[in-house]
Structure formats: C-alpha cells, structure tokens
C-alpha positions as CSV (number, residue, x, y, z in Angstrom):
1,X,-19.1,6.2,-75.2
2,X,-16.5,7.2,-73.0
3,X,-15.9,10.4,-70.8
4,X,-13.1,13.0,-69.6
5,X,-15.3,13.5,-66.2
6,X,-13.7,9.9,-65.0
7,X,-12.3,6.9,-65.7
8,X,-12.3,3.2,-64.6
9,X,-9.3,1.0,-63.8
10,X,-8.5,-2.6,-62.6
11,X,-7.0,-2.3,-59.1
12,X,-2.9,-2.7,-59.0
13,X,-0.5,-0.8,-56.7
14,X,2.2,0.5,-59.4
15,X,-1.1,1.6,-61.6
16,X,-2.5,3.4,-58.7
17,X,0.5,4.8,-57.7
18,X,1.3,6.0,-61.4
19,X,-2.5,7.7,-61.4
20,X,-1.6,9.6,-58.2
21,X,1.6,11.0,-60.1
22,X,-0.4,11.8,-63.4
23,X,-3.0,13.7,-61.9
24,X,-0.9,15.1,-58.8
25,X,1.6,16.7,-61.7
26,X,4.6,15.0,-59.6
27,X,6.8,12.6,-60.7
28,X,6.5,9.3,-61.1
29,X,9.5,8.1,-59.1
30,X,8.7,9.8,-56.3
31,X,5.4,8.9,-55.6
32,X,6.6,5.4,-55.7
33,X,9.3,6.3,-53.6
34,X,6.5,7.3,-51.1
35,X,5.9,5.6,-47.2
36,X,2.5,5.9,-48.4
37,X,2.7,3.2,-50.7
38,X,3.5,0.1,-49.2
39,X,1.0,0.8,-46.8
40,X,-1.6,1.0,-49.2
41,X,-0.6,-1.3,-51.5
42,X,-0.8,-3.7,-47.6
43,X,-4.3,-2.1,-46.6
44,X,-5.7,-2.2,-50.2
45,X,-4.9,-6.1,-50.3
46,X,-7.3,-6.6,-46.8
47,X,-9.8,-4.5,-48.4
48,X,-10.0,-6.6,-51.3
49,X,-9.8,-3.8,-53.7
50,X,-10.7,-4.5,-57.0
51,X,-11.4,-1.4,-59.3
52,X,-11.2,2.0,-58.7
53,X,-13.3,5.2,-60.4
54,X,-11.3,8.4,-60.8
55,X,-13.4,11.3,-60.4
56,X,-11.9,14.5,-62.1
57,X,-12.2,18.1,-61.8
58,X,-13.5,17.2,-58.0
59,X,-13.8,20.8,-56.1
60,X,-13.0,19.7,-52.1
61,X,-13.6,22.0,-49.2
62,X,-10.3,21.7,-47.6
63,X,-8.2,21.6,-50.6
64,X,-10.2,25.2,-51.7
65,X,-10.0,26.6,-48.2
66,X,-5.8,26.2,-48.4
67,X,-5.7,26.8,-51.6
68,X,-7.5,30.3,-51.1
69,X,-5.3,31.4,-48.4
70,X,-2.1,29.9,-49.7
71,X,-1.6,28.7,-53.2
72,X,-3.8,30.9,-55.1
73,X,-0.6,33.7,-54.7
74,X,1.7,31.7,-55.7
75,X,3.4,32.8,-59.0
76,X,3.6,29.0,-59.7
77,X,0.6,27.9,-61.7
78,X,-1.4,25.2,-59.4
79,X,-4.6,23.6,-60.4
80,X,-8.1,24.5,-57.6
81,X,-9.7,21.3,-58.8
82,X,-8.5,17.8,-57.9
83,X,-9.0,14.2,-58.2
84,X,-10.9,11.9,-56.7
85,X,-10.4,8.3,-56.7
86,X,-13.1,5.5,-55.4
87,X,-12.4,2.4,-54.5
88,X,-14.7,-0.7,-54.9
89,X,-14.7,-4.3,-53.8
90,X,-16.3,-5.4,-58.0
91,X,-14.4,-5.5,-60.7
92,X,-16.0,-2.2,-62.7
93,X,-15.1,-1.5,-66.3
94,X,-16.1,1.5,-68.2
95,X,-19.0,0.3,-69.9
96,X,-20.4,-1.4,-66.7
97,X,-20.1,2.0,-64.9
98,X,-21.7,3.8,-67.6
99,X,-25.2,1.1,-67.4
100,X,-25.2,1.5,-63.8
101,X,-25.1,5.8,-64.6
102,X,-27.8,5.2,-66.8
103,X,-29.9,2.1,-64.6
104,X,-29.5,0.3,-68.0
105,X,-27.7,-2.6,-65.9
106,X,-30.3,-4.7,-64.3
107,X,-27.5,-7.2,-62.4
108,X,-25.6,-4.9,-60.9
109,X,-27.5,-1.8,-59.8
110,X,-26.8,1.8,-57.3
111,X,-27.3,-0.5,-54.6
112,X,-24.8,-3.1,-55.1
113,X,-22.5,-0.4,-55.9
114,X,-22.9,0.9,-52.6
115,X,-22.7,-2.5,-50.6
116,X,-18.9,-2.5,-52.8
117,X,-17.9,0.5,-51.8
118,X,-14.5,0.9,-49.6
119,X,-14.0,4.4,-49.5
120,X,-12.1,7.3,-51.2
121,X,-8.9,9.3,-51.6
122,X,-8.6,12.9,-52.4
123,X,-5.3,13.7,-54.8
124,X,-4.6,17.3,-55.0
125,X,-2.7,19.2,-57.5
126,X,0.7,20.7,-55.7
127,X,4.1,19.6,-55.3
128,X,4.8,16.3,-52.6
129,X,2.0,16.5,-49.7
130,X,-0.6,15.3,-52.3
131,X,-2.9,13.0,-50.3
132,X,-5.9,15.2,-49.3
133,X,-8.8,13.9,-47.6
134,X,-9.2,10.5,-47.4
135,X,-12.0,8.2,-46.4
136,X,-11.6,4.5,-46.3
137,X,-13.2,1.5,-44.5
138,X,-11.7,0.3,-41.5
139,X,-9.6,-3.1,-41.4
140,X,-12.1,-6.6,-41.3
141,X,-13.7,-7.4,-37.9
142,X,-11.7,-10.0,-36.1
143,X,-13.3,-9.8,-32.6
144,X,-10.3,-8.6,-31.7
145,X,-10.1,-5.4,-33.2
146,X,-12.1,-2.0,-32.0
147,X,-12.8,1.1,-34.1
148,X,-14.9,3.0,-31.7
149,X,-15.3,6.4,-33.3
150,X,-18.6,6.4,-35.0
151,X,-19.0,8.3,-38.2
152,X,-20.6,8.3,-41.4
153,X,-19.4,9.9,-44.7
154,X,-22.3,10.0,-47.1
155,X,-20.8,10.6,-50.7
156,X,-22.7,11.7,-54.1
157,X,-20.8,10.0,-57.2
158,X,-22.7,11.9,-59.9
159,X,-26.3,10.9,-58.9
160,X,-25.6,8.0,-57.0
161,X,-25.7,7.7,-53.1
162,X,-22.9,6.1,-51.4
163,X,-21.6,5.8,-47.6
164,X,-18.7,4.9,-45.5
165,X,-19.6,4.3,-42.2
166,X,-17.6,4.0,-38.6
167,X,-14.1,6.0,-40.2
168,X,-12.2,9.2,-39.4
169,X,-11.2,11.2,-41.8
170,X,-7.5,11.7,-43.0
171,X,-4.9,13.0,-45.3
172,X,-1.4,13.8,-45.5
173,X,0.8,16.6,-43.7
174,X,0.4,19.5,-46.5
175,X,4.6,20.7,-45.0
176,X,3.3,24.3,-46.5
177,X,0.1,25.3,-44.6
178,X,0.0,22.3,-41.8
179,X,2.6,20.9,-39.4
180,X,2.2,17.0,-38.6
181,X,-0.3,18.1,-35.0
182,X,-2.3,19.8,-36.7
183,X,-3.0,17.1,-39.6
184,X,-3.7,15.1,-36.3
185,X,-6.2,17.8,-34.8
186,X,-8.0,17.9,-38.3
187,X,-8.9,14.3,-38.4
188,X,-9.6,14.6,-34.7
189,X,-12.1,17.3,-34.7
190,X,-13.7,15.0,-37.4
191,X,-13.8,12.2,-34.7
192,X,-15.7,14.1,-32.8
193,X,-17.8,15.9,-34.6
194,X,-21.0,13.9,-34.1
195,X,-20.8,13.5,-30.4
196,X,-19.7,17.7,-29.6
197,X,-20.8,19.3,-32.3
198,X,-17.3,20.8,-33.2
199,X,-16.4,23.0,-36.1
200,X,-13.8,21.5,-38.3
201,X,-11.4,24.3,-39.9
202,X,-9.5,23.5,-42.7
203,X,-5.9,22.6,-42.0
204,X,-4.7,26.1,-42.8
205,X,-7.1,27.9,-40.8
206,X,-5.6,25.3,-37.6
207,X,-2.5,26.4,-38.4
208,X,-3.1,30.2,-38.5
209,X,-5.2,29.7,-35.2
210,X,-2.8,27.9,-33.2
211,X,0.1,30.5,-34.1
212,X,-2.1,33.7,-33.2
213,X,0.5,34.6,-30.5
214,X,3.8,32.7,-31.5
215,X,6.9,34.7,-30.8
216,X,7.7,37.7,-33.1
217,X,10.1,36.7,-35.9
218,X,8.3,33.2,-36.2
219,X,6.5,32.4,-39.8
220,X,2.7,30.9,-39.4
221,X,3.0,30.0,-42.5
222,X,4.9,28.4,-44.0
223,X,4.6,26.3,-41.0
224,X,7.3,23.7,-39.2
225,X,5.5,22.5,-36.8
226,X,3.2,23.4,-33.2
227,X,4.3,23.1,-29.8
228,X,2.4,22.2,-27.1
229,X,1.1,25.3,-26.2
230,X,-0.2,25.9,-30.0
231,X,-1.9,22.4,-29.8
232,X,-4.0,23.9,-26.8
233,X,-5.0,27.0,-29.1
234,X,-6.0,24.8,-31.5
235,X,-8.3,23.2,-29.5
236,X,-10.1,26.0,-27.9
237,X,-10.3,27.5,-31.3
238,X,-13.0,25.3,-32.1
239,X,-14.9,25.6,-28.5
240,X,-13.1,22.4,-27.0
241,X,-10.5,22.3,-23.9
242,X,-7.5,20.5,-24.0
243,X,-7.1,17.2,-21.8
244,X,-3.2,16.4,-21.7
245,X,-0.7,15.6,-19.4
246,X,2.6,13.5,-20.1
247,X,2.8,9.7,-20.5
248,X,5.5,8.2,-17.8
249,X,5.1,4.8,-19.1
250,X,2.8,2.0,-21.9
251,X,0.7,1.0,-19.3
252,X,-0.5,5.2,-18.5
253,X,-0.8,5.6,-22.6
254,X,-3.1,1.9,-23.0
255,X,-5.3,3.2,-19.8
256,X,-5.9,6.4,-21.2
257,X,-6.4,5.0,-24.9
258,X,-8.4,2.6,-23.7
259,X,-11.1,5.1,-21.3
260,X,-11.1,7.9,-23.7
261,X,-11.6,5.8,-27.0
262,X,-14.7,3.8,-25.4
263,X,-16.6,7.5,-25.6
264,X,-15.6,7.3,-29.2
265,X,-13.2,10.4,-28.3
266,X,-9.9,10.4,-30.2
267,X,-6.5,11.1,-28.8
268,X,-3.7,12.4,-30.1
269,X,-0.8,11.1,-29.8
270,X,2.9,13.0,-29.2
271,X,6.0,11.0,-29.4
272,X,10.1,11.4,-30.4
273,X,11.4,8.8,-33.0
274,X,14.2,7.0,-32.6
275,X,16.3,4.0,-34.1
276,X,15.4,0.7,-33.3
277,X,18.8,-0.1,-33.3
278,X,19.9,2.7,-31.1
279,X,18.0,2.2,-28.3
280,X,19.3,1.5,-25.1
281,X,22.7,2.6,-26.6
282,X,24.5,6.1,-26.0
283,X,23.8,6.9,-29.7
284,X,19.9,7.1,-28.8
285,X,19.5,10.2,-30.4
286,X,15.8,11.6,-31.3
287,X,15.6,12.1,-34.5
288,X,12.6,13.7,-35.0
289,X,9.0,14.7,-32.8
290,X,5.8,13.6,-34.6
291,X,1.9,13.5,-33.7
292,X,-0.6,11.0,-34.7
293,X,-4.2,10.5,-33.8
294,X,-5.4,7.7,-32.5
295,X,-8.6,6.0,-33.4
296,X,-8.7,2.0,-32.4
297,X,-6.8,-0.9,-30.9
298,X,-6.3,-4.3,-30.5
299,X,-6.6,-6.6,-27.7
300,X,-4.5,-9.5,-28.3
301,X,-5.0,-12.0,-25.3
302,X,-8.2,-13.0,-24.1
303,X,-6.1,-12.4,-20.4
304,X,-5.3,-9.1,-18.6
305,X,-2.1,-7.5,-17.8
306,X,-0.3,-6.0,-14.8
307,X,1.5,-2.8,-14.6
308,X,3.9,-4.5,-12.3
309,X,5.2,-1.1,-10.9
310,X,2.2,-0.8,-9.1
311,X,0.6,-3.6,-8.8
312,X,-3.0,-3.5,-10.9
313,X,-4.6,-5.3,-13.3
314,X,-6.7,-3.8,-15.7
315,X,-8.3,-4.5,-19.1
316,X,-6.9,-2.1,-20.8
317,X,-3.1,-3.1,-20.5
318,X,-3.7,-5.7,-22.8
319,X,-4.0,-3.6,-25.8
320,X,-1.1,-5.4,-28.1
321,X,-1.7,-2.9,-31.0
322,X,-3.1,0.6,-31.5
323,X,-4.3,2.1,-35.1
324,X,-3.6,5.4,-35.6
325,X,-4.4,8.1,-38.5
326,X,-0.4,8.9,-39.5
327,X,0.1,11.2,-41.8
328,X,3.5,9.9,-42.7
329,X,2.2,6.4,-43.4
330,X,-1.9,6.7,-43.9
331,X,-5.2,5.7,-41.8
332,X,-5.2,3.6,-39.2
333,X,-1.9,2.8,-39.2
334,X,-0.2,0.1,-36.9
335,X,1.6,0.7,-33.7
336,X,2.5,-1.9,-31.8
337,X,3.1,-3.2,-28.0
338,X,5.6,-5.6,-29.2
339,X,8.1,-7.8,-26.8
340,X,11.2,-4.6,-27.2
341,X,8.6,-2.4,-25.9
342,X,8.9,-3.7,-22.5
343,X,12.8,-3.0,-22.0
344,X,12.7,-0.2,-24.4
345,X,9.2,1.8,-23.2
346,X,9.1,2.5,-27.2
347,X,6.6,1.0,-29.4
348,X,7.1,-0.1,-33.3
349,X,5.7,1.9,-36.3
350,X,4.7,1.3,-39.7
351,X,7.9,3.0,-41.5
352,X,11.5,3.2,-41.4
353,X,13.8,5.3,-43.5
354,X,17.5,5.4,-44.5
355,X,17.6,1.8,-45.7
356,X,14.7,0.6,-43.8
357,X,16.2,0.7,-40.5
358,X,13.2,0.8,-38.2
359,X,12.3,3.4,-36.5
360,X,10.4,3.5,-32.9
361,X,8.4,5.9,-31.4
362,X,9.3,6.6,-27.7
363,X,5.5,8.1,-26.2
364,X,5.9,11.9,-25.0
365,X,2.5,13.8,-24.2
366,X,-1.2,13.0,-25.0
367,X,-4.2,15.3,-26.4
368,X,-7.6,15.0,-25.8
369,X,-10.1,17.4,-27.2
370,X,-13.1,17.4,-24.7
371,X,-16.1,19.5,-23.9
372,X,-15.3,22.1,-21.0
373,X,-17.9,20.2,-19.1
374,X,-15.8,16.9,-18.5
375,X,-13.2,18.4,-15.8
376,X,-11.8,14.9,-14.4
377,X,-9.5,13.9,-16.0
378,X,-8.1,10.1,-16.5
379,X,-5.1,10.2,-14.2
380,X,-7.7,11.2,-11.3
381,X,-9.8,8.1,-12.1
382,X,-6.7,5.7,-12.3
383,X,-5.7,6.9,-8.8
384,X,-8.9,6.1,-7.1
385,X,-9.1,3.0,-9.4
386,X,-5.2,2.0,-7.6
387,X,-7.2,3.2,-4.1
388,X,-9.9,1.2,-4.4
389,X,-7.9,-1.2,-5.3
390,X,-5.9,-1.6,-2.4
391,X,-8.8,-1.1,-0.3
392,X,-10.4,-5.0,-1.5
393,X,-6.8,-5.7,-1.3
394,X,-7.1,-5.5,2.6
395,X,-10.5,-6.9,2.7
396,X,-9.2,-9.9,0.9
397,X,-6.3,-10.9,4.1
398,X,-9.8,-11.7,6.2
399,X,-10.3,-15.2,6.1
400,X,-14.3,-14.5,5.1
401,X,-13.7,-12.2,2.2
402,X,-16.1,-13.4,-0.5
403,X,-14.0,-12.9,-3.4
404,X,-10.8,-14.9,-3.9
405,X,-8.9,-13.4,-6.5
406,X,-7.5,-9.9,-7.8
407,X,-9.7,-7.7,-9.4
408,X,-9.4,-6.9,-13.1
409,X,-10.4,-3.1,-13.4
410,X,-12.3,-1.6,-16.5
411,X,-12.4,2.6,-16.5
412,X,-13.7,4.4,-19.3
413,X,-15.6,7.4,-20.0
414,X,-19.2,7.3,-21.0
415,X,-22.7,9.3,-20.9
416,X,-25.3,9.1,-19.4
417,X,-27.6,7.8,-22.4
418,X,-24.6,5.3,-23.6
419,X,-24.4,4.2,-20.0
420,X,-28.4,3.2,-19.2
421,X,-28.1,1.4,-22.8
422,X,-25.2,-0.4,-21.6
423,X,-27.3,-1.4,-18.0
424,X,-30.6,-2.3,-19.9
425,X,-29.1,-4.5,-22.1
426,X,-26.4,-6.3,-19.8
427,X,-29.1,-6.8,-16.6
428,X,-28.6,-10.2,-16.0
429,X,-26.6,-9.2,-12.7
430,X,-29.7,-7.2,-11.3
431,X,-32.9,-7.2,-10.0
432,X,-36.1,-5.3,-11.5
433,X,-35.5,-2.7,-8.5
434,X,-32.1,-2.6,-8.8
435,X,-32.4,-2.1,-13.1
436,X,-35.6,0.3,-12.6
437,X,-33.3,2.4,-10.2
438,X,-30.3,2.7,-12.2
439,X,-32.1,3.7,-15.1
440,X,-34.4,6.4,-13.7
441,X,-31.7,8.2,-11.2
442,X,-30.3,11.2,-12.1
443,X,-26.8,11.1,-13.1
444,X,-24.3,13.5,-14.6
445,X,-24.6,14.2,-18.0
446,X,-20.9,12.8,-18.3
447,X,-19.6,9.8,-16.2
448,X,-16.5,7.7,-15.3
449,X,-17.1,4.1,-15.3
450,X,-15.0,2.1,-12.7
451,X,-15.9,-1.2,-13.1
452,X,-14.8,-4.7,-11.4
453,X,-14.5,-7.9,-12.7
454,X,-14.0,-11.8,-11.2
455,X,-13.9,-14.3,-13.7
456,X,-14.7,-11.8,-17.2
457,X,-17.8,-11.3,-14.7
458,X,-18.8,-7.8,-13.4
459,X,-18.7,-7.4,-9.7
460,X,-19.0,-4.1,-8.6
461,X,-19.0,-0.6,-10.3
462,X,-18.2,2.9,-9.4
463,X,-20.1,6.2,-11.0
464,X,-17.9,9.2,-11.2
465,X,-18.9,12.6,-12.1
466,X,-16.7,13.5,-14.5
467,X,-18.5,16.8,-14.3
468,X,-17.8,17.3,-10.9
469,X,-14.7,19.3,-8.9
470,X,-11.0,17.6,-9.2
471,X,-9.9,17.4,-5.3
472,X,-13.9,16.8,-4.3
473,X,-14.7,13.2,-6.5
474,X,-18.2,12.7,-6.4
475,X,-19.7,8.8,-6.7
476,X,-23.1,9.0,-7.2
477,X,-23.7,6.0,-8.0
478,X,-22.3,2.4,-7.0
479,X,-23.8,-0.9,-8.6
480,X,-23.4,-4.5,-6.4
481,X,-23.7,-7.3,-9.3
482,X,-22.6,-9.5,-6.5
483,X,-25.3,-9.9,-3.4
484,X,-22.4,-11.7,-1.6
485,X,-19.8,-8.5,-1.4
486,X,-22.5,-6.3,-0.9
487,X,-23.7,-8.8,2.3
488,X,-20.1,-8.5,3.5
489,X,-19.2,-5.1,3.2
490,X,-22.8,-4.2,4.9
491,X,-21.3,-6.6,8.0
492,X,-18.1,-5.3,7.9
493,X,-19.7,-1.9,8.2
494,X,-20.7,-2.5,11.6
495,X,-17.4,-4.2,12.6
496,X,-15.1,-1.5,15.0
497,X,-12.3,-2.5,12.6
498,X,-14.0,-0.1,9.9
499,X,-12.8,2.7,11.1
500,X,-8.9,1.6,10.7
501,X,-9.8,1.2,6.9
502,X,-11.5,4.4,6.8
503,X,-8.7,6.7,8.3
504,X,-5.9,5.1,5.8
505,X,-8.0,5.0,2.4
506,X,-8.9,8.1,1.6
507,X,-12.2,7.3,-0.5
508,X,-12.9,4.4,2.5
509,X,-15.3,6.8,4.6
510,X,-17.4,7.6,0.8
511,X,-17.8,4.0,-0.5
512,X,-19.0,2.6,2.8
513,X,-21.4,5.9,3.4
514,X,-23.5,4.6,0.2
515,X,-23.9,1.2,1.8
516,X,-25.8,3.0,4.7
C-alpha cells in the first residue's frame, strides 16, 4: 500500500536537496547552488539524520497569511499548499511508517518515533526564498554550549504526537514580502513568546507594520529592507519596546549577549559584511547590511577575559562562538570570536560568496524586544558593574582587604521567580536567615543580577531594579556569600576614610547605606 499524502526517504544531502527542488517547482541547480546547503548537509550530519517523511499538501499559517496578501494576485499560478519534511534519527521505510500509522508495529511504536524525532522544514511553492518555517533540534550538548530560549513546538503527523523542545523557530528571507530584519523579528517574537506573551504576525504583516509611515514614493511591498527606525515599529506592533543602542566593540556585543540571553530573551543582531581579505586595507568596502537573531553561544575557556580598554573581567567575554538564526545560511548558525577578530573588531560567518572568499561581519546596532516594564537597559548595568568595580579596586590597595584577586563579574537579566529558584537551589553560601530572607522579600518583578566571583565562587551580588528610573538606580537588594568582606566592609564603614570613597564613587554612599 502506498500513498500520495507522503513519502519516506533514506537521508542524503543531494536527495534532499533534489526533493526541495521537486516540490518547491525550482530548479534543480539552483537549489544546490544554495548557502543553505552545505549548512544543512553540516547540521544534518551532527543530528544524525537518518530518514526523512515528506508531508504533502501541508496548509502552514505563515505561508497562507503571505500568500493571502501577496501571491494569491499574482497572475503567475502559485501553489497555497506546501510541503513538509520530518526528519528522524531511525532509518524509516514506507512500510515501517505505514505499521506505526496503523499500531500494527509492536518494535517500534508512536513513542519511539517521537524520542527520534529532530524536527522539521517547511518548503513552500514560489520561486527562490523557499525555506518556510523551520523547526529543528539544537546542536548536541557539550557543556560548553548554551541554548537558553525555552520553547516547545508540539507537532501532529497525521494522528501521532510529536515535540521539539528548547528551539526558535526559522525560515528563510521571502526577498518579496520580508526584508532580512524582519525574518529576524519573526523568529524573535517566537523566542519570546512564552515568557511575554507576544503576538507573532506573519512575515508580511511585519513588513506592512514596520513601513506604516515610510517616506512617500517608497514600496512596502515588494520590500528591500527596514531601517532602524522600521525595526522599532516592528516591535511596538506587537506590544514590545525596543532596547538598542550601538555596539562600539566584541566585548559590549558578548556582555549584552550574554545578560539578555540568560532571560531566554533573543537579540537581534545588525551588522555590515565585508571581505575577509579586505579588511584592514583601503579596499574595505561594505558590501552589504544584514540582521540575524541571536539565540545561543559558546564558552570556550573554562577562564575569563578582559576587555583590556577598560580594565574588567567578566564571564561573559569569554563567549568564543555565538549561534544565530540566519536566514542566509539556516538555524543557529555559527559566528565566531576567532583570533582576526581582535585586530579586525569583525567576527567570521558561516558563508562566503564569489568563489568562497569569506566574508566577515563587522557588528553595527543591537535589538532587543522587551516588555515596557524593563526600563534599564544593559549599558547602565555595565557602568555600575565598571564602578563597583573600581570601588573593590581601592579597597584591595589596603593591606587588610580580604580578597586578593580581581573580581570576575557576571550581569544578566532575570525575574524574580527565575531568581529565588536560582537562590534555593545554589544556598550553600547562606545561612537559613539569610536564604529565608532572600526568598520572602519583595523584589521587582524584573531584576539585574550583578554578581561577583573569587575562584568560580560567588562573593557578593547586587539586585537592580530593572523596573526602576534610569538616572535614580535602585539596589534593593545585596547578598554577602562571603562573612569575611561583609566583616570588613562593616569596619571600614566606621573608618573616617569612608567618606573619601564615598564622595568619588558615585554608588559608594548606596552600597555602604545597606550595610547599616
């Protein structure tokens, strides 16, 4: 028995790639000419793809949406329906599926199915941009690698349950209806959908709310691409604000990765691309301006890094890698902190063109989609983090400072139920009245985490309302995992030299109030 509603193949790159064509209606030789396959064909072999199911005639949201406001005038004759092709980790045949359809196969069951499953990729009907939404499972676990956005696709292969848990959704720049941003808000808003609640338009209906007051004599659609101003309106078209600001340097764009990523909030990414081998030369010419969205990194080295223009250590700049959802190349694609990113201030990509010569992308601006409520932003944070810093730093030339070396500084966003989790089940440092405290005080429903470490050993940590007013930060809250530095600052206190400290740090007279 065989059926027209799908069929079952043996996994290979050149057959998968050949499927895409056939049921795209595009060429063959130009889907294999596509960035998009060698990175598969590289991500597929980590997966350990075995078998794939396509699922024909598949009716999907986004696809319909576009294709309602776009396609369905065009005089060219384009499909509704596409395909949709699952990916498992077993070898499936036809007849295999068909038992496990039917629970006639009493080895290999719904279940297993499901434990096998890797995800799924959305081809639709029209000319090039043919990767629609696309679901896959994130690279292996290595200890090294984080994937903090946290959510769950639940999909219904006719009858039987299956889920992808801890992706972000993704699919490829549609050139007609979509610029390269707003593929990157798309999968962004799905980020974040869990944790804010977010609608998620469909890539058209971005684009046609971020142009609602472009110049006169400018097309929404078809669309070339969003400047910063339409990124905003995208954002607040789905009830979030816009946190951005520039990025001077690797160190500001790891920081910021780093604090907004561990509140499982996305950011996306602006940058210029530029020749690898133009760089540093008078021929460094951009040659184009493209957005990504990031959604994990990588931390290399069990050690920390310094920015060495100012002086501070911090957890975060030793992200080597970052994975990003790039339309261009696919999900979670690689960018890397490699040794030419220190002269260069550019980082490597996962594609080149014109004879492979690499291509590097030099950082520009940063988005982050946030509630209205969170109001401090990351930059404010790192400056009282680079204070505070310098205030210990002074403490330290006493001869009886209790703490040796530098510390290595930790910010990152959180909430207020993530962050009494996080106390309750790392309390070794505290007491029962210290624990019973933190966890029954009132805090903002949003907080900044400063926290300091000695030895991969928490120290000290600063509360920030991230709620709170800009040029006013509030602390409410500062935790002493070390009974010696809270002894010595309670002496110091008392000393006449305080006041010294107090009139040059501007945060001094705050952080030595709470020790009252």
């Amino acid at each position: 028995m065989t059926s027209k509603k799908y069929e079952v193949r043996s996994y290979s790159i050149d057959k998968l790639m050949n499927d895409f064509a056939k049921f795209s209606n595009n060429k063959d030789d130009y889907i294999q000419k596509k960035a998009h396959k060698k990175y598969f064909d590289e991500y597929f072999s980590k997966l350990n793809v075995q078998s794939y199911i396509i699922e024909h005639e598949y009716n999907d949201k986004y696809y319909l949406e576009d294709f309602a406001y776009y396609y369905v005038r065009c005089f060219q004759h384009l499909d509704k329906t596409c395909s949709r092709f699952h990916f498992f980790q077993k070898d499936l045949t036809q007849l295999n599926f068909e038992d496990i359809l039917c629970n006639n196969n009493t080895k290999y069951s719904a279940e297993n199915l499901n434990d096998d499953y890797l995800g799924f990729i959305v081809i639709k009907p029209i000319p090039i941009s043919i990767i629609g939404r696309t679901c896959l499972k994130t690279y292996p676990s290595d200890g090294k690698r984080y994937f903090p956005i946290k959510r769950n696709y639940r999909v219904n292969l006719f009858g039987i349950n299956l889920l992808i848990q801890k992706t972000v959704a993704f699919q490829e720049q549609d050139s007609v209806v979509a610029a390269c941003a707003t593929t990157a808000l798309w999968s962004a808003f799905h980020a974040i959908q869990p944790i804010f609640r977010n609608r998620i338009p469909s890539p058209v209906e971005l684009t046609i709310e971020a142009t609602k007051y472009i110049p006169s004599g400018v097309r929404a659609l078809p669309n070339h691409g969003l400047s910063n101003e339409m990124i905003a309106q995208s954002i607040r078209s789905v009830g979030l604000e816009p946190q951005n600001g520039g990025v001077r340097n690797l160190f500001e764009l790891r920081g910021e990765v780093y604090a907004y990523l561990k509140a499982h909030i996305p950011v996306v990414f602006g940058m210029e691309l530029v020749y690898e081998d133009q760089l540093n030369s008078s021929n460094d010419s951009i040659i184009g301006r493209h957005a990504v969205t990031i959604t994990g990194y990588k931390m290399e080295r069990e050690s920390v890094a310094m920015d060495t223009n100012i002086r501070i250590v911090s957890k975060a700049f030793s992200i080597s890698k970052i994975y990003a959802h790039d339309d261009q190349v696919g999900p979670f694609a690689r960018m890397e902190f490699d040794d030419l990113s220190k002269t260069t201030n550019t980082l490597s990509t996962s594609f080149g063109i014109n004879n492979n010569r690499k291509i590097r992308a030099r950082p520009t601006l940063l988005f982050i989609p946030v509630l209205g409520k969170i109001r401090i932003p990351y930059e404010t944070v790192f400056d009282l983090t680079f204070e505070l810093d310098a205030l210990f730093k002074s403490f330290r030339n006493s001869n009886y400072f209790p703490i040796n070396n530098e510390f290595v500084w930790e910010i990152f966003l959180t909430d207020v139920n993530d962050f009494k989790i996080d106390i309750r089940e790392n309390k070794e440092k505290l007491n029962d009245r210290m624990l019973i405290d933190n966890l029954t005080n009132t805090l903002p429903h949003y907080m900044w985490r400063i926290v300091a470490y000695q030895n991969k050993e928490k120290i000290l940590e600063f509360v920030v309302d991230a709620t709170g007013i800009e040029y006013s930060i509030n602390i409410p809250k500062i935790i002493f995992y070390n009974i010696d530095l809270f002894n010595y600052l309670v002496e110091l206190y008392k000393s006449r030299d305080i006041q010294i400290l107090i009139n040059e740090f501007k945060y001094a007279d705050k952080f030595f109030n709470s020790l009252k």
